[in-house]
N, C-alpha and C positions, 0 to 999 in steps of 0.2 A: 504494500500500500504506500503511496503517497502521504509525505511531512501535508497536513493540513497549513500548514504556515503559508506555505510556498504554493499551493493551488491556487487554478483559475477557475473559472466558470465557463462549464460551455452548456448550452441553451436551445429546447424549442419551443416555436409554437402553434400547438395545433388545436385549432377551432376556439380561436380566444383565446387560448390559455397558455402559459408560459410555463416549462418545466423545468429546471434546471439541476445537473450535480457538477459536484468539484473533482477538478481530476488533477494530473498534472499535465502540461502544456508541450512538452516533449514525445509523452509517450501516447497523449492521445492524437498528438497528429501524426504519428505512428501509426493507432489504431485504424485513423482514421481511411489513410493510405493502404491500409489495407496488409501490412507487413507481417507475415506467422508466425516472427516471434515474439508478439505483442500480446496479451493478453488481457481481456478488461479489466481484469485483477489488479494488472501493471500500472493501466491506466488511473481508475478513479481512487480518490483522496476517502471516499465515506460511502459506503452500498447502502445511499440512499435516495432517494428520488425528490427534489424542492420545488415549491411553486414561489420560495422566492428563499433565497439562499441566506441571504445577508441577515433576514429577520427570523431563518431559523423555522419558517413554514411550513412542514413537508405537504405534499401533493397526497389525495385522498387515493383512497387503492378503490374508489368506485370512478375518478377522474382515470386513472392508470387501466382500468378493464377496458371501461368503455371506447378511449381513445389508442390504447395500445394494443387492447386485446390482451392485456396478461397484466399480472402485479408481481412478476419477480422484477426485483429492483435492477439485475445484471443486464437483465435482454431488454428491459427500458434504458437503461445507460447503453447498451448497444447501439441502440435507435437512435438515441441523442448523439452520439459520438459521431455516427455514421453520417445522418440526415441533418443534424443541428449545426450551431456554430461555434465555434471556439475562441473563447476572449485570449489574444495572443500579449505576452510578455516584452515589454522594451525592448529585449533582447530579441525575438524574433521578428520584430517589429522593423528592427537597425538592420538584421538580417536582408531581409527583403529588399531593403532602400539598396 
């Protein structure tokens, strides 16, 4: 698992609603990428699922059925990894430039 210190937030949103977990910013663009020796283990900071991170909200597991179709916390963090966005780091930020 990912130092909670050091996590980003990466995010989506479907049908209104905003879902978001903490991963790390390295290995989820990894995951994201698609790389097989990434795992979402490696990736997320906390196996949990937020509807707003900062305030410590989690997302209702009747919001997670109906819009994911499941309430394990892993293969929603999948879908968000995959499908969502990634809040990227200064450093990958200077990267880019």
């Amino acid at each position: 698992m990912v130092d909670i210190d050091r996590a980003v937030i990466a995010k989506i949103h479907r049908s209104g609603k905003e879902f978001e977990i903490l991963v790390d910013c390295d290995k989820a663009l990894e995951f994201k990428a698609g790389k097989p020796s990434v795992t979402i283990d490696d990736a997320v900071a906390v196996v949990d699922i937020y509807k707003d991170v900062k305030k410590g909200e989690k997302a209702s597991e009747h919001d997670l059925k109906s819009l994911f179709n499941t309430t394990d916390a892993r293969e929603v963090s999948k879908i968000i990894l995959k499908e969502g966005v990634i809040q990227l780091t200064k450093e990958h930020l200077a990267k880019q430039r």
